[in-house]
PASEBA-1860 file (N, C-alpha, C; in nm, 3 decimals):
! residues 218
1> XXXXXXXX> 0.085/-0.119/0.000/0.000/0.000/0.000/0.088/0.124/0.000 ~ 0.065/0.221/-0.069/0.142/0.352/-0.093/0.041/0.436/-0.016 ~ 0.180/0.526/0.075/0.118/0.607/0.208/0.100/0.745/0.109 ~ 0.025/0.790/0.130/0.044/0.961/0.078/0.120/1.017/0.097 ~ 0.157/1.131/0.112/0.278/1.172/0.125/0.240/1.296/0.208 ~ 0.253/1.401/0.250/0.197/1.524/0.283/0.210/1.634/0.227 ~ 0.278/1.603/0.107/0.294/1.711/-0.029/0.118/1.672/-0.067 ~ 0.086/1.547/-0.129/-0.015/1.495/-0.179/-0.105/1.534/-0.087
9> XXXXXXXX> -0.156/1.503/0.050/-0.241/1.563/0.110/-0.253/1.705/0.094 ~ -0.159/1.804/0.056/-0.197/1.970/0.057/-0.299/1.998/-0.041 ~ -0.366/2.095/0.001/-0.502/2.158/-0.112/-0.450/2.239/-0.257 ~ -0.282/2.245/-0.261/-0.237/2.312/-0.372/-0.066/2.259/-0.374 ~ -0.031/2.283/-0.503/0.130/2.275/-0.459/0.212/2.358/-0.509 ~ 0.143/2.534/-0.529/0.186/2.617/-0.544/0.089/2.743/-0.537 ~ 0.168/2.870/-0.480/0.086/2.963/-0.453/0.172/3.050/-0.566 ~ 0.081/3.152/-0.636/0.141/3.212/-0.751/0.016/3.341/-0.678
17> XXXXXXXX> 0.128/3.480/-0.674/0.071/3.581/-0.607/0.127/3.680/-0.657 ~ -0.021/3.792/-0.670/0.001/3.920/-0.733/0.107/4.039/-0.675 ~ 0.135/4.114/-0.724/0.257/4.211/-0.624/0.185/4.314/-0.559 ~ 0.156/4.407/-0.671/0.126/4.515/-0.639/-0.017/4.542/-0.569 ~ -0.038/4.632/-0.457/-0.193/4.607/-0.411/-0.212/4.502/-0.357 ~ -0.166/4.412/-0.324/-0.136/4.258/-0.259/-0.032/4.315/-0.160 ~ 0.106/4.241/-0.218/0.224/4.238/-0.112/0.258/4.397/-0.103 ~ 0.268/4.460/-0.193/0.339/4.599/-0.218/0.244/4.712/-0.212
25> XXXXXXXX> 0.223/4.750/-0.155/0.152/4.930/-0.102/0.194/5.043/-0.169 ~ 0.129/5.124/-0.243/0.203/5.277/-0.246/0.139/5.349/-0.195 ~ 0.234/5.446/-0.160/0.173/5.600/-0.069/0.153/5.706/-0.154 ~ 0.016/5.725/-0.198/-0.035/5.827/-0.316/-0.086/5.961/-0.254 ~ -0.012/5.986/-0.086/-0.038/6.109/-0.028/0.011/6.228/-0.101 ~ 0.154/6.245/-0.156/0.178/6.350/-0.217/0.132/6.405/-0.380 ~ 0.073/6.225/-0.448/0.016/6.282/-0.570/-0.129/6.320/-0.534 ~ -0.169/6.269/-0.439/-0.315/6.335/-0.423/-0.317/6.480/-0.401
33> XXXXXXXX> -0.231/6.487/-0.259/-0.190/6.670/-0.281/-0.203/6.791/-0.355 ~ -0.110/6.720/-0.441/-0.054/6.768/-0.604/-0.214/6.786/-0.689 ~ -0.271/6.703/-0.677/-0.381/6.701/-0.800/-0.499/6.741/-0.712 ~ -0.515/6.757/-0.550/-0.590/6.875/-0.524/-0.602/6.982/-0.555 ~ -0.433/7.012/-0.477/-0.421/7.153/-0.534/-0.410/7.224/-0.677 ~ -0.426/7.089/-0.748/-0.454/7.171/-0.944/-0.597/7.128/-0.969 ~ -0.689/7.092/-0.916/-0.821/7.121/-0.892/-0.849/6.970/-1.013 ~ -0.738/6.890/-1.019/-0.779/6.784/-1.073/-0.872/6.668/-0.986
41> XXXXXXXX> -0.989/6.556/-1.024/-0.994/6.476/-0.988/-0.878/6.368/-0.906 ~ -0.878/6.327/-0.837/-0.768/6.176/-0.757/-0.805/6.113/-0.837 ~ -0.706/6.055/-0.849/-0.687/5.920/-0.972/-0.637/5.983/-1.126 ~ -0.619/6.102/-1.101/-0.630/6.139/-1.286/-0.488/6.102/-1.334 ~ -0.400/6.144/-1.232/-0.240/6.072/-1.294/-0.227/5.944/-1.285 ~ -0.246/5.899/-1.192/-0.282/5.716/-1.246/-0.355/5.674/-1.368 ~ -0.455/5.710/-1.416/-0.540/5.741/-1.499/-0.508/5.755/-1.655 ~ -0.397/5.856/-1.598/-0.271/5.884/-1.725/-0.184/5.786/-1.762
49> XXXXXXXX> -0.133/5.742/-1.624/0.021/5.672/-1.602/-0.034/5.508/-1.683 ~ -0.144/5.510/-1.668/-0.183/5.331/-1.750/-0.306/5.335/-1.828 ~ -0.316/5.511/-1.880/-0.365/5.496/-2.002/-0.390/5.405/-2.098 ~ -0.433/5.402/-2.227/-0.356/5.330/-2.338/-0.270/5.407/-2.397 ~ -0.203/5.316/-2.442/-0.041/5.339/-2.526/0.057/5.390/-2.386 ~ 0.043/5.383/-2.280/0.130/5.383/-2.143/0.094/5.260/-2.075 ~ -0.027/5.200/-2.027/0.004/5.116/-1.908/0.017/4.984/-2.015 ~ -0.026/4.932/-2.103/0.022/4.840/-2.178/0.199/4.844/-2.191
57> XXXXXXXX> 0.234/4.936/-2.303/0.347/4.900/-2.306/0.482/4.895/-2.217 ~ 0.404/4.985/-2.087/0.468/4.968/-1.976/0.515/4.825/-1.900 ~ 0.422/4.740/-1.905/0.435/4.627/-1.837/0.484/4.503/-1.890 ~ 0.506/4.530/-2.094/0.528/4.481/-2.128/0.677/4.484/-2.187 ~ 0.742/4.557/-2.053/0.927/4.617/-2.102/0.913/4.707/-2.201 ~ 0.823/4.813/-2.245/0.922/4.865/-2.365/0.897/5.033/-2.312 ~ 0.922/5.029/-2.224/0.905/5.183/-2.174/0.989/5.181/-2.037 ~ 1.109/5.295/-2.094/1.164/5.326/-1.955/1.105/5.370/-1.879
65> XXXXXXXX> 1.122/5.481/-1.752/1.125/5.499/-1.673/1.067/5.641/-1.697 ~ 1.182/5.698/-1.762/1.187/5.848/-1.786/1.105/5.859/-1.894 ~ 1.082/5.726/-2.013/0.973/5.814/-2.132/0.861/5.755/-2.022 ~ 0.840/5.694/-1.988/0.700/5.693/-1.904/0.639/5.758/-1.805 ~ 0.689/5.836/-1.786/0.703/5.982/-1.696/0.684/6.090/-1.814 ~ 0.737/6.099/-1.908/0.718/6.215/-1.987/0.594/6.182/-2.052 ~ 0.557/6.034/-2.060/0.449/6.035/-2.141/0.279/6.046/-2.084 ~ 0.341/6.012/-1.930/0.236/6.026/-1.840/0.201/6.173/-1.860
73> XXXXXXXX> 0.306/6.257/-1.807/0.287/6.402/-1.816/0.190/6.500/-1.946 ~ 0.248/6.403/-2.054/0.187/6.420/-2.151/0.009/6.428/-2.183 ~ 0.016/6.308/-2.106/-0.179/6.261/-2.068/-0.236/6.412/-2.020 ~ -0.145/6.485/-1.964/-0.261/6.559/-1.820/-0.194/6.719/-1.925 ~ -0.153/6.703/-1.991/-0.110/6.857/-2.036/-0.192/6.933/-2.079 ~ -0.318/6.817/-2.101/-0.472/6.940/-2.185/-0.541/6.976/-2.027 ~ -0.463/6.982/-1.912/-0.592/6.991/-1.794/-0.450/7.101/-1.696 ~ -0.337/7.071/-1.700/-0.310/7.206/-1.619/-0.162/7.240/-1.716
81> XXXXXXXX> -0.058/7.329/-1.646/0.038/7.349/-1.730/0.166/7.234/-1.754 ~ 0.221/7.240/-1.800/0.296/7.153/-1.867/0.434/7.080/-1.720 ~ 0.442/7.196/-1.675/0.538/7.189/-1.567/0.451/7.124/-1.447 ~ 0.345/7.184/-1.415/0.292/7.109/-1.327/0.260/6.953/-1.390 ~ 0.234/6.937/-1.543/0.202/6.764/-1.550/0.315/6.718/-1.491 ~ 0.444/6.752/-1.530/0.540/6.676/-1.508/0.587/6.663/-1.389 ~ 0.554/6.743/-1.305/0.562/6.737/-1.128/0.489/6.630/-1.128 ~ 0.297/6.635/-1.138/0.231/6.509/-1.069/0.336/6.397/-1.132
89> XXXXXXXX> 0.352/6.367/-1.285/0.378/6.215/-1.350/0.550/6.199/-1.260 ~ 0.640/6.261/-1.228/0.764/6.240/-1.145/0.678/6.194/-0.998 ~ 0.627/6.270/-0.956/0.585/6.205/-0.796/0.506/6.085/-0.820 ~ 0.422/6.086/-0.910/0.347/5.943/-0.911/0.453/5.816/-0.941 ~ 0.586/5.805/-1.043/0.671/5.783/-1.080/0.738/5.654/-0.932 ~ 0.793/5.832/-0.845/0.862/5.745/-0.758/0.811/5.762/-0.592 ~ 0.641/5.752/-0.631/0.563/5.708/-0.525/0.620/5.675/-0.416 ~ 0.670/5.653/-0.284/0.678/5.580/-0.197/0.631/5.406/-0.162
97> XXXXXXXX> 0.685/5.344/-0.159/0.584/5.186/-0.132/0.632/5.140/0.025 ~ 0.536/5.013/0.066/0.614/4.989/0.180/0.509/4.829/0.139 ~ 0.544/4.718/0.223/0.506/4.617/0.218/0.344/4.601/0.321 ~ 0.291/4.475/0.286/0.173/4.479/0.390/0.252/4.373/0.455 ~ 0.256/4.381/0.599/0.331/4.244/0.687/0.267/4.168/0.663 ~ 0.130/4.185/0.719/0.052/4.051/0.703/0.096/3.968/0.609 ~ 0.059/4.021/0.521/0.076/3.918/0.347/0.195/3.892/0.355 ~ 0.262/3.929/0.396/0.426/3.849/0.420/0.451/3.756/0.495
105> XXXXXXXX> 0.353/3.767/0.574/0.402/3.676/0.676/0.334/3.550/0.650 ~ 0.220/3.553/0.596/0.125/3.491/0.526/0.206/3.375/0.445 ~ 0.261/3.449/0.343/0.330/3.376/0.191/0.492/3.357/0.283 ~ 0.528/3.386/0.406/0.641/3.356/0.397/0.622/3.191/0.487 ~ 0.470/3.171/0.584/0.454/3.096/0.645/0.388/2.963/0.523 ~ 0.359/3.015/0.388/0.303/2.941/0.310/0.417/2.851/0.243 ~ 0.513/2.890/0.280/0.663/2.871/0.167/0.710/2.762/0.174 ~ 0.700/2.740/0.332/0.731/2.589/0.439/0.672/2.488/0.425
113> XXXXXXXX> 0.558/2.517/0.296/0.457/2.376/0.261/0.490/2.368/0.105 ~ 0.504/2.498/0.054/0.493/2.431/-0.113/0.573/2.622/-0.187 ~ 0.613/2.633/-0.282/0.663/2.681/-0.384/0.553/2.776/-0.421 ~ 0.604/2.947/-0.347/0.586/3.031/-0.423/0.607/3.162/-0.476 ~ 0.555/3.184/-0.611/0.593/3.283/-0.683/0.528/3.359/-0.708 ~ 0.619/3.483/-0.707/0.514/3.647/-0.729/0.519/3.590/-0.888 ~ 0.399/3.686/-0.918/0.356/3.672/-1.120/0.283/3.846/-1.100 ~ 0.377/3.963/-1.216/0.333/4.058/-1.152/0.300/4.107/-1.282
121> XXXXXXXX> 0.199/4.201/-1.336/0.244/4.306/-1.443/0.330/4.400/-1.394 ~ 0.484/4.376/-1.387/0.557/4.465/-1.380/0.661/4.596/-1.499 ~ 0.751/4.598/-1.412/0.801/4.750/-1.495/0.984/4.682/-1.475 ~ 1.024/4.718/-1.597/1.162/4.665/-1.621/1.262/4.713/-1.494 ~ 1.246/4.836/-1.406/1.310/4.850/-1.299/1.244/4.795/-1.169 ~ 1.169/4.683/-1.241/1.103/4.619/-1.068/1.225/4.555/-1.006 ~ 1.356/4.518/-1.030/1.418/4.438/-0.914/1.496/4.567/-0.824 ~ 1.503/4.681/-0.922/1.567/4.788/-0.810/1.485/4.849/-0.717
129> XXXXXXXX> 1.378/4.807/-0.758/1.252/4.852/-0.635/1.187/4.747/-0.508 ~ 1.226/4.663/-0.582/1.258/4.554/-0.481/1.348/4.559/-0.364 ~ 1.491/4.569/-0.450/1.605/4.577/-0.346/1.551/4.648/-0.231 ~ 1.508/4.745/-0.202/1.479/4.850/-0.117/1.343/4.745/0.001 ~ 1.283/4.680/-0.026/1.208/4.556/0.032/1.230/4.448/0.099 ~ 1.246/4.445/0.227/1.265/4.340/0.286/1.175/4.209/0.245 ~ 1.192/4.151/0.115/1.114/4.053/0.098/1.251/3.905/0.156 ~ 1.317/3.866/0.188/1.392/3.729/0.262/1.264/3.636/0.264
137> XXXXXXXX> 1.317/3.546/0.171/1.200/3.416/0.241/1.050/3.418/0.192 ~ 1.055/3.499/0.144/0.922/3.523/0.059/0.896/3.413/-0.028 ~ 0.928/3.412/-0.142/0.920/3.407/-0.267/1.052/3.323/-0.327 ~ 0.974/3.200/-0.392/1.142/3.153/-0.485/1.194/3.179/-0.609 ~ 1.087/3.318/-0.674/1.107/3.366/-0.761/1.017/3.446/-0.800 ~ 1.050/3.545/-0.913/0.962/3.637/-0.961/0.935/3.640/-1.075 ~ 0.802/3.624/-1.155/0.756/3.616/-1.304/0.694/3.774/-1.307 ~ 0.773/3.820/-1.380/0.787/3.992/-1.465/0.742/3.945/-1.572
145> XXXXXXXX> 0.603/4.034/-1.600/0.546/4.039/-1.745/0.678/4.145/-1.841 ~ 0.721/4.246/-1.775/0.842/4.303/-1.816/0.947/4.232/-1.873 ~ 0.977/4.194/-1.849/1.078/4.031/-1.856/1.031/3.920/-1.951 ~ 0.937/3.906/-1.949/0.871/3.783/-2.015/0.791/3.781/-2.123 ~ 0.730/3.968/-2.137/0.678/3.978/-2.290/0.573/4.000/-2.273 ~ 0.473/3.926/-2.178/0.351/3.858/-2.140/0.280/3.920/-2.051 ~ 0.147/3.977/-2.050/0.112/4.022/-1.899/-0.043/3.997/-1.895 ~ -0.052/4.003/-1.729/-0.163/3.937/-1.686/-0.291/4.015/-1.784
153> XXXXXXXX> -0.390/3.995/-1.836/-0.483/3.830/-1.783/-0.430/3.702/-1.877 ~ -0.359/3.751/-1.967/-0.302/3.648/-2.067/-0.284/3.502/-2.017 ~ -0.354/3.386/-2.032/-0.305/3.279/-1.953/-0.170/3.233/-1.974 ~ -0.081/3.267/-2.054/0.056/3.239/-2.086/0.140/3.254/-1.994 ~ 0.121/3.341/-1.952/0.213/3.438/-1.777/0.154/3.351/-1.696 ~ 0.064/3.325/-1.703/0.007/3.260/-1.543/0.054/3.099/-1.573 ~ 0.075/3.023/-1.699/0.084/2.907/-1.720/0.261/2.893/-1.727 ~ 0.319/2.987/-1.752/0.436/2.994/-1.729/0.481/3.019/-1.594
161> XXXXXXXX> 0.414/3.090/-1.531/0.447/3.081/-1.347/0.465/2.926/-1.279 ~ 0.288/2.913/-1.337/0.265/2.721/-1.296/0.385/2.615/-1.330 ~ 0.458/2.665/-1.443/0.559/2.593/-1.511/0.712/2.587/-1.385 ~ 0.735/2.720/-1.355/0.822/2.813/-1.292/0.808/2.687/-1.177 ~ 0.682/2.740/-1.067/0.667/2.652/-0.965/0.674/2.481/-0.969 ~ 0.686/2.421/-1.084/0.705/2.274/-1.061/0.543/2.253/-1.034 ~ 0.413/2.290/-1.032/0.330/2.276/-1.031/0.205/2.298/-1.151 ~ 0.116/2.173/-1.183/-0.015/2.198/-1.259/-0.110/2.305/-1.264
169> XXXXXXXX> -0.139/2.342/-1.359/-0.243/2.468/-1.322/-0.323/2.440/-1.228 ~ -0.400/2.334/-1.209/-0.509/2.280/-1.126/-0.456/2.253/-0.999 ~ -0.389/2.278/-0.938/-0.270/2.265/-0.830/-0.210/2.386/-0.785 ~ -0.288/2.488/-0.840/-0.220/2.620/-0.787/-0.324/2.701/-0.716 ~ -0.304/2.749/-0.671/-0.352/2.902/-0.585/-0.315/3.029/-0.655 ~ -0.406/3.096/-0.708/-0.354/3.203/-0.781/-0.394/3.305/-0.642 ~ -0.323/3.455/-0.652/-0.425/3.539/-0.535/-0.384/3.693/-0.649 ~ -0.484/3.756/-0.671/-0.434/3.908/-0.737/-0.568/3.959/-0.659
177> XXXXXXXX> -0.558/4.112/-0.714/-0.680/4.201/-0.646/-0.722/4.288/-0.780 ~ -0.713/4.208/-0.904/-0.801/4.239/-1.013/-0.847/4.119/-1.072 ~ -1.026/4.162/-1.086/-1.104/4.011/-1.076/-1.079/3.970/-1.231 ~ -1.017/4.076/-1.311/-1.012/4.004/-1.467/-0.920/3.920/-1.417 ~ -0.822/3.897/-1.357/-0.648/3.816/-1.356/-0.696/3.677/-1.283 ~ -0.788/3.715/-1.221/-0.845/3.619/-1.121/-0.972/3.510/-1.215 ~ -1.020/3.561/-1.312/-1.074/3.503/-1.439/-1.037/3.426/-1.479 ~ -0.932/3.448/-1.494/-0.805/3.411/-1.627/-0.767/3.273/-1.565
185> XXXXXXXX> -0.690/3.317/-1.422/-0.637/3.217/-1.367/-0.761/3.108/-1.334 ~ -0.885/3.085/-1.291/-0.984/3.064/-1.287/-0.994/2.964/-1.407 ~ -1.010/3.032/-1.532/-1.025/2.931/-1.611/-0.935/2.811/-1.706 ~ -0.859/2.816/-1.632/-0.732/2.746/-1.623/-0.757/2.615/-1.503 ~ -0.822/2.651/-1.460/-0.858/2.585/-1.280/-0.818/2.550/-1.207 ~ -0.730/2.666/-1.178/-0.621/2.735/-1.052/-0.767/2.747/-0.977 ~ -0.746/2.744/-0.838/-0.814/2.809/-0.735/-0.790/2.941/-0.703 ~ -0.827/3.044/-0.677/-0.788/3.203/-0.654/-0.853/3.244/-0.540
193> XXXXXXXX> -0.834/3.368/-0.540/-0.860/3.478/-0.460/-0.820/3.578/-0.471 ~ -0.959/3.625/-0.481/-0.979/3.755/-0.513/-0.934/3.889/-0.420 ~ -0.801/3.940/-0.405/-0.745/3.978/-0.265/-0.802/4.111/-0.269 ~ -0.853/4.177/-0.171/-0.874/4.269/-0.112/-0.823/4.358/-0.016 ~ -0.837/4.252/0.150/-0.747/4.313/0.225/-0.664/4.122/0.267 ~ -0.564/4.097/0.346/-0.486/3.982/0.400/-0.671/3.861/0.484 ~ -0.752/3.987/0.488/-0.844/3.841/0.577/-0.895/3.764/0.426 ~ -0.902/3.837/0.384/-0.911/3.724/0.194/-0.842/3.622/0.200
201> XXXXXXXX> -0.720/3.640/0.225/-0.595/3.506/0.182/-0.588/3.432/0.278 ~ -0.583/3.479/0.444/-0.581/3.354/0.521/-0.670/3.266/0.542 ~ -0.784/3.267/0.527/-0.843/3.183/0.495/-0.796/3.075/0.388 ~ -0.796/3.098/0.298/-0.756/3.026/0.177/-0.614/2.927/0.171 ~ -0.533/3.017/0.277/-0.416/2.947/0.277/-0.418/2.840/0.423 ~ -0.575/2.894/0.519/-0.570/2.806/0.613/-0.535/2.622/0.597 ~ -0.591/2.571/0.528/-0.592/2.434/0.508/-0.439/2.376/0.505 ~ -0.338/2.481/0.403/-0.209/2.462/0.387/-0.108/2.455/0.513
209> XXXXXXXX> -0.133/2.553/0.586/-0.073/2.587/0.679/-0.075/2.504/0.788 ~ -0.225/2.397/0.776/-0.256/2.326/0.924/-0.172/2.161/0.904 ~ -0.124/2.178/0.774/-0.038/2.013/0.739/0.078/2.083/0.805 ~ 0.136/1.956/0.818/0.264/1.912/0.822/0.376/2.015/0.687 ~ 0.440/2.087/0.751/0.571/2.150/0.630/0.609/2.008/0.599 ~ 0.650/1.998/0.440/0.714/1.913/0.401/0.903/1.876/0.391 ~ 0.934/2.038/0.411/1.057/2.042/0.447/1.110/2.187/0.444 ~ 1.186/2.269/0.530/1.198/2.420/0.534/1.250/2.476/0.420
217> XX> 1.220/2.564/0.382/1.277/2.604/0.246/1.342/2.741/0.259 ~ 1.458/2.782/0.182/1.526/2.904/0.244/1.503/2.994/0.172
END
C-alpha cells in the first residue's frame, strides 16, 4: 500500500501571487496633494500613467522609466500646465511603497509547505525597487510580465508561473486584487482569490498551513 505523502495531502502545490496592491503598497499622499491643489480629480495621474499606449506598453518592457514619466505628463497637459504635469507624473513615478506584513508573513509561512511565486504586471526597474524591500523568504522567484513579454490576464504568464513553480495549473492558488487576472487564472482551474485586504488570503491558505511543512525552504 502507498502512504500519501503530505505534499499529496496539501489543497495546492503552489501559490502564484500578485505584487502590487497585494504584497506591495504605495503612498499616493503626495500625488493626491498635487492634483488637489490643481483642482484635478484623484486618480487622474494614475489614470494617465496606465492609459492606453502607457500602461500596456509599460508592463510589457518597452518603456523606460523616464519616457514613461514624460508620457504620463503628456496625458494631463490638456488639464493644467505643462510643468505642473510633469511634477504630478515624477511624484506618481517614484511614489513611496512599503510592504503589507501581514501578506508576508502569510506567503512567507506558506513557503514551508509548497513553492511560491510572485507573477506581476511589472516594470523593467522592478528588481531595483525591490532591493529596497525586505522581501527574505518570501518568494522563490519572480515572473515579470516586463521580462517575459507577457502580462496578466493572458493565460501564458500565469501558465508559465505554474511551469516556474514545478506545479499543474489545477494545483495552484492564484491570489491578485483584479477580478479580470483572477478570471483568467480561474479558467485554467487554478483556485484564486480575489485579494482585497490579508483576511481574503488567510483563509484560503488556512488548510495549507494546518499540514505538516514538508521540508523548510530558504
Amino acid at each position: 500500500m502507498t502512504i500519501p505523502t503530505a505534499r499529496t495531502k496539501a489543497p495546492f502545490d503552489a501559490v502564484l501571487c500578485d505584487l502590487d496592491d497585494v504584497i506591495r503598497l504605495f503612498d499616493a499622499t503626495e500625488v493626491t496633494r498635487l492634483e488637489r491643489a490643481a483642482g484635478l480629480p484623484v486618480g487622474s495621474t494614475a489614470g494617465s500613467a496606465f492609459g492606453p499606449g502607457r500602461g500596456g506598453p509599460l508592463v510589457l518592457g518597452r518603456l523606460s522609466k523616464d519616457a514613461w514619466v514624460e508620457s504620463t505628463a503628456g496625458g494631463l497637459a490638456d488639464r493644467v500646465p505643462a510643468a505642473l504635469a510633469l511634477e504630478l507624473a515624477t511624484a506618481f513615478a517614484r511614489a513611496p511603497f512599503r510592504t503589507d506584513h501581514e501578506v508576508v508573513e502569510l506567503l512567507r509561512a506558506a513557503r514551508a509547505h509548497c513553492p511560491v511565486w510572485i507573477v506581476t504586471n511589472g516594470t523593467p526597474w522592478l528588481d531595483e525597487d525591490l532591493a529596497t524591500l525586505d522581501l527574505n523568504g518570501l518568494a522563490d522567484g519572480i515572473v515579470n510580465s516586463a521580462r517575459l513579454g507577457v502580462a496578466k490576464p493572458d493565460p501564458r504568464i500565469l501558465l508559465h508561473a505554474a511551469g516556474r513553480a514545478g506545479a499543474a495549473p489545477e494545483r495552484c492558488l492564484f491570489v491578485d486584487d483584479r477580478a479580470v487576472n483572477v478570471g483568467a487564472a480561474a479558467a485554467l482551474g487554478m483556485a484564486t482569490v480575489h485579494f482585497r485586504t490579508a483576511a481574503d488570503l488567510r483563509p484560503a491558505l488556512a488548510p495549507l498551513l494546518a499540514g505538516p511543512a514538508p521540508h523548510p525552504r530558504r
